[in-house]
N, C-alpha and C positions, 0 to 999 in steps of 0.2 A: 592451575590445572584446567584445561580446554574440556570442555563437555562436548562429547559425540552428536550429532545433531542426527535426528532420525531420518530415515529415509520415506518408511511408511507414512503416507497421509496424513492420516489420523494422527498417530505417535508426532507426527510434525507440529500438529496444530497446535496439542495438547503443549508441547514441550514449550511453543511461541510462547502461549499464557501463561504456563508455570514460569517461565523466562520474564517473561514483562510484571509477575507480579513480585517476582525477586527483589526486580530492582525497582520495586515500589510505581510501576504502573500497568497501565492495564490495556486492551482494545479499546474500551469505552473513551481514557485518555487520548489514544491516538487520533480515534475519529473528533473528539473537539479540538484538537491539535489543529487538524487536518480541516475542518469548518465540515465534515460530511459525518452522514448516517454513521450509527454503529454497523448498520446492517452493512453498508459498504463496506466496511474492514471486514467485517466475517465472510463477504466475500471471496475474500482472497485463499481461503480457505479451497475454495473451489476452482477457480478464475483468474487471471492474471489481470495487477494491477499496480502495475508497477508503482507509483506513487506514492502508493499504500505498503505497498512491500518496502520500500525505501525508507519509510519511515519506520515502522517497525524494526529495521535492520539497525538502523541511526539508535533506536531507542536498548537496542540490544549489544550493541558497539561492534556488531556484525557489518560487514558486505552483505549485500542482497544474493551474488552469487553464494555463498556457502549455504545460508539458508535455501535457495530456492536454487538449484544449479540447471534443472530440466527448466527453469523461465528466464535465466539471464546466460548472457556471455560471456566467458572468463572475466576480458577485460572490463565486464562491468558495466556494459549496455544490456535494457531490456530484450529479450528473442520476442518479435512482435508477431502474431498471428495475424495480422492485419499489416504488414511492411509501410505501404504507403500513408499510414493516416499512424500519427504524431500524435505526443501528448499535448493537451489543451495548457496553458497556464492560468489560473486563478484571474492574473491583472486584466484578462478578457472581458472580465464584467464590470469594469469601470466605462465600456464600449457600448452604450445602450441607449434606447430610448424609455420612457414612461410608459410607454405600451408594453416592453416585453424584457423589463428589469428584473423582476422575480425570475420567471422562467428560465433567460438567458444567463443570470447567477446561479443558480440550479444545475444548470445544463453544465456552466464552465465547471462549477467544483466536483459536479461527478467522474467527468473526464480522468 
Protein backbone atom coordinates (compact mmCIF):
# COMPACT_ATOMS: atom_id res chain seq x y z
CA UNK A 1 0.00 0.00 0.00
CA UNK A 2 1.54 3.49 -1.19
CA UNK A 3 1.12 6.18 1.47
CA UNK A 4 -0.12 9.61 0.08
CA UNK A 5 2.61 12.06 0.53
CA UNK A 6 1.37 15.53 1.92
CA UNK A 7 1.31 18.39 0.06
CA UNK A 8 1.16 21.13 2.92
CA UNK A 9 4.55 21.92 4.38
CA UNK A 10 4.37 21.33 7.55
CA UNK A 11 2.27 17.86 7.12
CA UNK A 12 5.48 17.24 4.66
CA UNK A 13 8.03 17.56 7.23
CA UNK A 14 6.17 15.93 9.78
CA UNK A 15 5.32 12.90 7.43
CA UNK A 16 9.63 12.87 6.35
CA UNK A 17 10.34 12.03 10.09
CA UNK A 18 7.41 9.84 10.92
CA UNK A 19 8.88 8.14 7.56
CA UNK A 20 12.48 8.01 8.46
CA UNK A 21 11.68 6.83 12.02
CA UNK A 22 9.73 3.88 10.55
CA UNK A 23 12.26 2.64 8.88
CA UNK A 24 14.37 2.99 11.87
CA UNK A 25 16.13 6.27 11.06
CA UNK A 26 16.17 9.56 11.56
CA UNK A 27 17.32 13.45 10.38
CA UNK A 28 20.10 13.28 12.87
CA UNK A 29 21.28 9.94 10.87
CA UNK A 30 21.24 11.56 7.63
CA UNK A 31 23.11 14.52 8.49
CA UNK A 32 26.11 12.14 9.94
CA UNK A 33 25.55 10.11 6.87
CA UNK A 34 25.95 13.28 5.00
CA UNK A 35 29.48 14.60 7.33
CA UNK A 36 26.92 18.00 8.00
CA UNK A 37 24.94 19.92 10.68
CA UNK A 38 21.54 18.45 11.86
CA UNK A 39 20.66 21.96 11.41
CA UNK A 40 21.41 21.68 7.56
CA UNK A 41 18.97 18.89 7.02
CA UNK A 42 16.24 20.73 8.86
CA UNK A 43 16.91 22.99 6.36
CA UNK A 44 15.34 21.58 3.91
CA UNK A 45 12.41 21.86 5.52
CA UNK A 46 12.45 25.45 4.36
CA UNK A 47 15.10 25.67 1.40
CA UNK A 48 16.20 23.60 -1.27
CA UNK A 49 19.07 21.34 -1.02
CA UNK A 50 19.13 19.05 -3.00
CA UNK A 51 21.87 16.66 -1.63
CA UNK A 52 20.04 16.52 1.39
CA UNK A 53 16.77 15.97 -0.29
CA UNK A 54 18.39 13.00 -2.18
CA UNK A 55 19.36 11.43 0.52
CA UNK A 56 16.49 11.60 2.54
CA UNK A 57 14.50 10.27 -0.68
CA UNK A 58 17.33 7.15 -0.94
CA UNK A 59 16.58 6.54 2.84
CA UNK A 60 12.77 6.48 2.13
CA UNK A 61 13.12 4.39 -1.28
CA UNK A 62 11.53 7.57 -2.64
CA UNK A 63 12.61 9.69 -5.85
CA UNK A 64 13.26 13.24 -4.73
CA UNK A 65 10.63 14.38 -7.22
CA UNK A 66 7.58 12.67 -5.54
CA UNK A 67 8.64 14.03 -2.27
CA UNK A 68 9.55 17.39 -3.31
CA UNK A 69 7.78 17.93 -6.93
CA UNK A 70 7.74 22.08 -6.66
CA UNK A 71 12.13 21.49 -6.31
CA UNK A 72 12.89 18.83 -8.88
CA UNK A 73 12.13 18.02 -12.39
CA UNK A 74 10.06 15.06 -13.35
CA UNK A 75 13.02 13.51 -14.81
CA UNK A 76 14.84 13.80 -11.73
CA UNK A 77 17.09 16.89 -11.87
CA UNK A 78 17.19 19.59 -9.12
CA UNK A 79 14.91 22.93 -10.44
CA UNK A 80 17.92 25.45 -9.32
CA UNK A 81 17.08 28.90 -8.04
CA UNK A 82 20.44 29.66 -8.91
CA UNK A 83 20.75 27.85 -12.72
CA UNK A 84 24.34 28.65 -13.24
CA UNK A 85 26.21 27.66 -9.97
CA UNK A 86 26.26 23.65 -9.61
CA UNK A 87 26.56 21.38 -6.65
CA UNK A 88 29.96 21.30 -4.84
CA UNK A 89 31.31 17.56 -4.50
CA UNK A 90 32.64 16.68 -0.99
CA UNK A 91 36.34 15.26 -2.89
CA UNK A 92 36.90 19.23 -3.19
CA UNK A 93 38.55 19.26 0.07
CA UNK A 94 41.15 16.96 -0.48
CA UNK A 95 42.24 20.40 -2.66
CA UNK A 96 43.68 22.47 0.00
CA UNK A 97 46.41 24.01 1.61
CA UNK A 98 47.30 24.24 5.70
CA UNK A 99 46.06 27.57 5.81
CA UNK A 100 42.41 27.10 4.88
CA UNK A 101 41.76 23.05 5.38
CA UNK A 102 39.11 23.54 7.97
CA UNK A 103 37.32 26.18 6.42
CA UNK A 104 37.41 24.93 2.75
CA UNK A 105 36.08 21.30 4.21
CA UNK A 106 33.27 23.34 5.74
CA UNK A 107 32.65 25.21 2.81
CA UNK A 108 32.62 21.90 0.45
CA UNK A 109 30.35 19.75 2.66
CA UNK A 110 27.74 22.47 3.12
CA UNK A 111 27.30 22.92 -0.53
Amino acid sequence: MKTKIPTDPELLWEWVKFQLRMRGSSLAKVAQDLGVSRQSVNNVKRVRYPRVERAIARKLELAPQDIWPDRWHPHGAPLRERPNVGERKEQVCTKHTKSNAIAHCQLARSA
